[in-house]
Each structure stands twice: as C-alpha cells, then as structure tokens.
TIMAR-566830 format. One record per residue (C-alpha): residue in three letters; x, y, z. Coordinates in steps of 0.1 Angstrom, whole numbers, plus 5000, padded with zeros to 4 digits. Layout:
# TIMAR-566830
<rec><rest>ALA</rest><x>X</x><y>Y</y><z>Z</z></rec>
...
# end
This chain:
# TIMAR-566830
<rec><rest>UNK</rest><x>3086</x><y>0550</y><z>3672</z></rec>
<rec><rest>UNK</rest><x>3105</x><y>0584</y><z>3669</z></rec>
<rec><rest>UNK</rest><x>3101</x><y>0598</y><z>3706</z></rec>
<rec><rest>UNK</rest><x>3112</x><y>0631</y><z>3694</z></rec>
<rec><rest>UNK</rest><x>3083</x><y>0629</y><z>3664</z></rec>
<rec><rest>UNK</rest><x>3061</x><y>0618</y><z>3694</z></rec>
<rec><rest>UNK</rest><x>3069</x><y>0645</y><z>3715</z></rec>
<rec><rest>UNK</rest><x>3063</x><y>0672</y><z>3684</z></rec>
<rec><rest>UNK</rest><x>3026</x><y>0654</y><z>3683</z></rec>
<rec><rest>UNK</rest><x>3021</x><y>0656</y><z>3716</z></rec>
<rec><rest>UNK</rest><x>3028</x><y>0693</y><z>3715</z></rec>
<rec><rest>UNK</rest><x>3006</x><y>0703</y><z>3685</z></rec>
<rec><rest>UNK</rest><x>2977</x><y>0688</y><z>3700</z></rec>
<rec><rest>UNK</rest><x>2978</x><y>0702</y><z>3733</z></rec>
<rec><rest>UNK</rest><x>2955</x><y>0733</y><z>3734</z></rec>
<rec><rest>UNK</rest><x>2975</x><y>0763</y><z>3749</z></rec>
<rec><rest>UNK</rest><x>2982</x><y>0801</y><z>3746</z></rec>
<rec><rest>UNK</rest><x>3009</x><y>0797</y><z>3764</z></rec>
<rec><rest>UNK</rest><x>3044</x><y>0800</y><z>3749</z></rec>
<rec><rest>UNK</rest><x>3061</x><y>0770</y><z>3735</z></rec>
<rec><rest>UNK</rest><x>3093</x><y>0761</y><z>3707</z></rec>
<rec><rest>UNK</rest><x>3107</x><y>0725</y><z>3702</z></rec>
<rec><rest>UNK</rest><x>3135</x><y>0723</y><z>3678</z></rec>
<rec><rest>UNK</rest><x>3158</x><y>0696</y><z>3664</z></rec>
<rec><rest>UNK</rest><x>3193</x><y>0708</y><z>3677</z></rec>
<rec><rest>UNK</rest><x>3227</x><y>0703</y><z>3655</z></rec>
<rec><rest>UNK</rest><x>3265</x><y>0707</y><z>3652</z></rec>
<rec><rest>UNK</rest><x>3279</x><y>0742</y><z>3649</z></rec>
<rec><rest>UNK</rest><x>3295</x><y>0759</y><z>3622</z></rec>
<rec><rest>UNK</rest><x>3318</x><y>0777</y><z>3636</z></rec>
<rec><rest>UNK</rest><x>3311</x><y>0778</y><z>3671</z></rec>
<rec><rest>UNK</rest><x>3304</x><y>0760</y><z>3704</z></rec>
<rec><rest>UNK</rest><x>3262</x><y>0769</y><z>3701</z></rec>
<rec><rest>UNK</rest><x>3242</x><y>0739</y><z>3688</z></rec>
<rec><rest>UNK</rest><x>3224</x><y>0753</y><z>3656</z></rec>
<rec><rest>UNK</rest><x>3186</x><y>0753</y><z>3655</z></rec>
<rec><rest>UNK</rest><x>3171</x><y>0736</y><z>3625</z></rec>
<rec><rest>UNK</rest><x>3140</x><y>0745</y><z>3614</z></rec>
<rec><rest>UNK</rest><x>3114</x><y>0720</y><z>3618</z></rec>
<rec><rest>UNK</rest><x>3093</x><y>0721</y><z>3648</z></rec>
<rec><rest>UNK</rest><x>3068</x><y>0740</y><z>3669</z></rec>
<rec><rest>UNK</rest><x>3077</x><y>0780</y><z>3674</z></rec>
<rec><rest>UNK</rest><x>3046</x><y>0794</y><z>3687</z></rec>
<rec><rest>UNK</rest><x>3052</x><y>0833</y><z>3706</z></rec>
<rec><rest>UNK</rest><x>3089</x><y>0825</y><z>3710</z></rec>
<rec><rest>UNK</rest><x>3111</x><y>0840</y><z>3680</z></rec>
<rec><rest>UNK</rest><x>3131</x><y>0807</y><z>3664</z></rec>
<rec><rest>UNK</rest><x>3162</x><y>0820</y><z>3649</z></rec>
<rec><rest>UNK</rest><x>3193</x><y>0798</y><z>3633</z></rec>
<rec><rest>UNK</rest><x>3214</x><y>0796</y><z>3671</z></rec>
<rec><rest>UNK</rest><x>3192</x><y>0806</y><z>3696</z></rec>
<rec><rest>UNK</rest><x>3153</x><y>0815</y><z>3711</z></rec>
<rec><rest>UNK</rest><x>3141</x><y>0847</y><z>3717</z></rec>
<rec><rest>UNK</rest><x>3113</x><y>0850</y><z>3741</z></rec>
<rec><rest>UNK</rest><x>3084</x><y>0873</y><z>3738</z></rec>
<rec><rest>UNK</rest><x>3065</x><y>0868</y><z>3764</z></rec>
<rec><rest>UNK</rest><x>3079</x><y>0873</y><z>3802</z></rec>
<rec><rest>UNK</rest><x>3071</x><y>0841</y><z>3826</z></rec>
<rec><rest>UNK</rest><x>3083</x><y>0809</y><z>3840</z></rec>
<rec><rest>UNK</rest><x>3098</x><y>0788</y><z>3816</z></rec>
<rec><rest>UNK</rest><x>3109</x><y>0756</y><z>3816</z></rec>
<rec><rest>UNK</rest><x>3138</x><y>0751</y><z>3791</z></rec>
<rec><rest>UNK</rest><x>3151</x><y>0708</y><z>3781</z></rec>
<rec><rest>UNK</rest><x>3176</x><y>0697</y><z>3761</z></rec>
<rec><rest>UNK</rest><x>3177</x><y>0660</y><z>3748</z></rec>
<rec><rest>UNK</rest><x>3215</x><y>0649</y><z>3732</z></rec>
<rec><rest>UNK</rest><x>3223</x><y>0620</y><z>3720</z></rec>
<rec><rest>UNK</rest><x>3263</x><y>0611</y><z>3713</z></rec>
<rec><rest>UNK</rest><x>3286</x><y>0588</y><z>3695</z></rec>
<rec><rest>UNK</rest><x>3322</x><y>0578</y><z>3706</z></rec>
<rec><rest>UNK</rest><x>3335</x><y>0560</y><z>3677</z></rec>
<rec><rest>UNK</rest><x>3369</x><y>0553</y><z>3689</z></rec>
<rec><rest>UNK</rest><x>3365</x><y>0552</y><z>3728</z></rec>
<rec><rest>UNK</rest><x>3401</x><y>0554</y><z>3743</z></rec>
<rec><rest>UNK</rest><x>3410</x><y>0548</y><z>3782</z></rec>
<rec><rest>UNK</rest><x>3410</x><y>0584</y><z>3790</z></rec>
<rec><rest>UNK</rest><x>3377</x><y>0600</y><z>3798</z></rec>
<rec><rest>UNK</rest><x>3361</x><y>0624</y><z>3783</z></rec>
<rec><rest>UNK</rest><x>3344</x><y>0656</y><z>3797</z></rec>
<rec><rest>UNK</rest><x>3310</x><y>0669</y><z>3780</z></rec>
<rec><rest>UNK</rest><x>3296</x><y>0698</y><z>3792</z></rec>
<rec><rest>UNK</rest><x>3265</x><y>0711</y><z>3776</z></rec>
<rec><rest>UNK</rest><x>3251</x><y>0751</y><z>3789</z></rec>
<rec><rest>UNK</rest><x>3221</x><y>0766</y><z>3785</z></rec>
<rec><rest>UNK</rest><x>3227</x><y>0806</y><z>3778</z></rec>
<rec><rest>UNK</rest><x>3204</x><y>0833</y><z>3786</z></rec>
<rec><rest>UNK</rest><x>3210</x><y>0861</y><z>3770</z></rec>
<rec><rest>UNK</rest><x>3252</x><y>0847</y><z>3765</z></rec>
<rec><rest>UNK</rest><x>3257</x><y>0840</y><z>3800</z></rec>
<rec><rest>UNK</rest><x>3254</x><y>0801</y><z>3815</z></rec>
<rec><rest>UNK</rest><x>3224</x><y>0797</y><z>3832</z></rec>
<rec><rest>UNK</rest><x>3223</x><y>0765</y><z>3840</z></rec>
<rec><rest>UNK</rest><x>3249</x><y>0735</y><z>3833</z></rec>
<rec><rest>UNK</rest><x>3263</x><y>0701</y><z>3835</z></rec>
<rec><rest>UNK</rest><x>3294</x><y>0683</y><z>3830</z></rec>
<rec><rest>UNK</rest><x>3293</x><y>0643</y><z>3827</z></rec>
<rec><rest>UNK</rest><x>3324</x><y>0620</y><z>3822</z></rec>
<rec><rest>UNK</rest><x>3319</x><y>0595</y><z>3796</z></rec>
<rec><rest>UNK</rest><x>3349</x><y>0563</y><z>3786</z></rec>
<rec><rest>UNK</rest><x>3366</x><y>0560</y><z>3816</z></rec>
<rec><rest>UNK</rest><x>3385</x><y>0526</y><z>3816</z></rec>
<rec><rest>UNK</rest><x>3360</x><y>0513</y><z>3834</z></rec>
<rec><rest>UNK</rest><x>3330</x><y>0520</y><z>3810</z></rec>
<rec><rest>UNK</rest><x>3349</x><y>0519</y><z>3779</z></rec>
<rec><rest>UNK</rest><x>3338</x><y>0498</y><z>3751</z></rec>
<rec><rest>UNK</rest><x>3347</x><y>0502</y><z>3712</z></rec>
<rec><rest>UNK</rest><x>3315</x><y>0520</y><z>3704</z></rec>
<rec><rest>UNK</rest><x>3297</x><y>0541</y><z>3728</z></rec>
<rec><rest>UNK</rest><x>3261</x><y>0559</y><z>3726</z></rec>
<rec><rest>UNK</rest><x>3251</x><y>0581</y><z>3758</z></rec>
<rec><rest>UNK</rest><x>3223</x><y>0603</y><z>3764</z></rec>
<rec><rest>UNK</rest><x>3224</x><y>0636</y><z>3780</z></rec>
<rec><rest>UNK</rest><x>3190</x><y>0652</y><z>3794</z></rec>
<rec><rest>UNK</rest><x>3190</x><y>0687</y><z>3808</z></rec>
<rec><rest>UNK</rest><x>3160</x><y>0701</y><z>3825</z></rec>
<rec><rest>UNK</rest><x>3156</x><y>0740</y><z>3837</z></rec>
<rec><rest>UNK</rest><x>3133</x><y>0761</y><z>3851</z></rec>
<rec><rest>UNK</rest><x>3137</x><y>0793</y><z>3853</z></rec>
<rec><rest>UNK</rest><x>3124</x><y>0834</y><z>3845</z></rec>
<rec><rest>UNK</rest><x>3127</x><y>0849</y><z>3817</z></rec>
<rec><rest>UNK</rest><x>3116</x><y>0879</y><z>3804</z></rec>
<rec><rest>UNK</rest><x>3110</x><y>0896</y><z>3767</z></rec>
<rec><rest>UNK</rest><x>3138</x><y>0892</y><z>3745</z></rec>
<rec><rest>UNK</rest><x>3159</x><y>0870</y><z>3765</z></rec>
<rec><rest>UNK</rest><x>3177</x><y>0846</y><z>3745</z></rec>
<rec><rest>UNK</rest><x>3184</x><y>0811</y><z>3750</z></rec>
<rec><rest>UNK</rest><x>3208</x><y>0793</y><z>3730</z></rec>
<rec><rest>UNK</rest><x>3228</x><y>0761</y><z>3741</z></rec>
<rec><rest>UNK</rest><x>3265</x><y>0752</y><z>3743</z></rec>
<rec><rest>UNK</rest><x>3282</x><y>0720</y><z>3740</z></rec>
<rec><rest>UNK</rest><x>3319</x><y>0714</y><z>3746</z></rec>
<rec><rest>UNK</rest><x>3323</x><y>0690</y><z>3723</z></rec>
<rec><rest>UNK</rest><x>3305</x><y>0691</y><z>3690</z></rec>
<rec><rest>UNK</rest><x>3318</x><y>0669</y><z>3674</z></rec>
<rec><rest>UNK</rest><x>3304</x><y>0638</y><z>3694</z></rec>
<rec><rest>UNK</rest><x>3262</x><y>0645</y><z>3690</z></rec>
<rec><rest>UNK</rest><x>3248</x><y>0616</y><z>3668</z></rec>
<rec><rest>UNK</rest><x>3235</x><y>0632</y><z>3641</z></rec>
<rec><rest>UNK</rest><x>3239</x><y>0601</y><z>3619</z></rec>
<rec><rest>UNK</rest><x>3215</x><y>0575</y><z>3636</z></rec>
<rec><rest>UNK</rest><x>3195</x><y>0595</y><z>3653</z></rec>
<rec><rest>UNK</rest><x>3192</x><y>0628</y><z>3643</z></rec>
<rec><rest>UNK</rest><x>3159</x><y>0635</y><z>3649</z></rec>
<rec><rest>UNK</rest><x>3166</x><y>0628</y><z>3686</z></rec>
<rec><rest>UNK</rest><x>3186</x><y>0655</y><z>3696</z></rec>
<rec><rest>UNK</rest><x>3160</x><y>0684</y><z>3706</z></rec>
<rec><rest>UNK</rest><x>3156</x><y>0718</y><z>3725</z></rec>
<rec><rest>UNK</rest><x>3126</x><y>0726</y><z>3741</z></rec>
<rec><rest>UNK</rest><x>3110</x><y>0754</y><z>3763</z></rec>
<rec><rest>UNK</rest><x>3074</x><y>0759</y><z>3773</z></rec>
<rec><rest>UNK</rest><x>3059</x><y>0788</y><z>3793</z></rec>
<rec><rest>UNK</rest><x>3049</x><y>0774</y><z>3829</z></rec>
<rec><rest>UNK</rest><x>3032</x><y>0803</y><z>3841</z></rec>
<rec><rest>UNK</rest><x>3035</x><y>0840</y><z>3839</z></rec>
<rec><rest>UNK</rest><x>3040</x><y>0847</y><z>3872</z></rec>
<rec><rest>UNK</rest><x>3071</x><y>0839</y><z>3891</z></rec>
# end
C-alpha cells in the first residue's frame, strides 16, 4: 500500500500525550522551504503553511521522507541538499550527488531520508529546505513525500 497512509495509521492509533505532527511536504512558492500541506496528524505542535512550531520543550526527533524525479538525466551530477531549520538556522543537513555518468539513466527516481534528533524548546520552529525544488515527485507519488517529528522525551 501507501507507506506514507500507513505511517499516518500507525500514528493515530498509537496512544500518547506526547507531542507529534506528520505532514505531506511540497514545492515552494516562492522560496527554498518545502510547503506544509494540510492533511495529517498535528497534535501539541502548531502546523502552519512552511514550518512547525513546537509547544512543548523536549527531545524531538524530526524525519523527512523525499522522493525525486530527474526527467532528463544529463552526465553532470547533480547536488541535492535538503536542511532542516530550527528557528531559520540549519540544524542538521545533507547533500547527496545524484546522475553522475556513472549512475545516469534516462529516467531517474531517488529517495532521500533524513533523520534528527535533537532539543527543542517552546516556539522553536522547524521548517525544511531543499536546494532544488523543482526535482521532488509530486506527480507519482505525492503522498510520499512527508515531514515528521515526535516528542522522545521531555528531558534532555
């Protein structure tokens, strides 16, 4: 099935007080920040239309899951960087090289997972940037491309 609808399940079934958004993630307007769309679970974190606002200080633990499409896959490689931002600054980051000669076929599909845990404390606010937008797979599978953070613990 969907794993991101299967995640989502899994979420709203699990008994917790504990802090906790999932959110389908897509292209920017204007801007590098991934919008937020608004299906999902938002329970004690504010959900706005770029970024997360936490309301409760604790240990989070903060994933992204991005799926991407190079249509026309050239010889020279490409450098996607996605970064999650706490409160506008990176905070965590990372930069794979995708269609290098080597790899190159005429379509390419790649997924990117980013795990992070970290503090956070009330009204931090975590947003996430991508290099380039313009690659995410929001045709095939745009359920697939999620942000998530769950409060660990509330001590550090």
């Amino acid at each position: 099935g969907n794993t991101s609808e299967d995640y989502l399940r899994i979420l709203q079934n699990v008994p917790t007080k504990r802090a906790a958004a999932y959110m389908r993630v897509s292209n920017p307007v204007n801007s590098s920040k991934l919008s937020l769309v608004e299906k999902g679970i938002c329970e004690d974190i504010q959900c706005k239309s770029e970024e997360l606002v936490i309301q409760k200080q604790g240990l989070y633990l903060i994933y992204c899951h991005l799926n991407f499409h190079f249509p026309n896959c050239s010889n020279s490689p490409t450098d996607l960087k996605i970064e999650f931002l706490v409160n506008d600054k990176v905070n965590r980051q990372t930069l794979s090289t995708w269609c290098a000669s080597e790899t190159c076929q005429e379509k390419t599909f790649k997924t990117l997972f980013l795990l992070h845990l970290t503090y956070l404390d009330v009204k931090d606010r975590i947003s996430v940037t991508l290099n380039h937008p313009k690659f995410l797979n929001e045709i095939s599978l745009p359920n697939e491309n999620v942000l998530g953070v769950l409060r660990y613990s509330d001590e550090m």
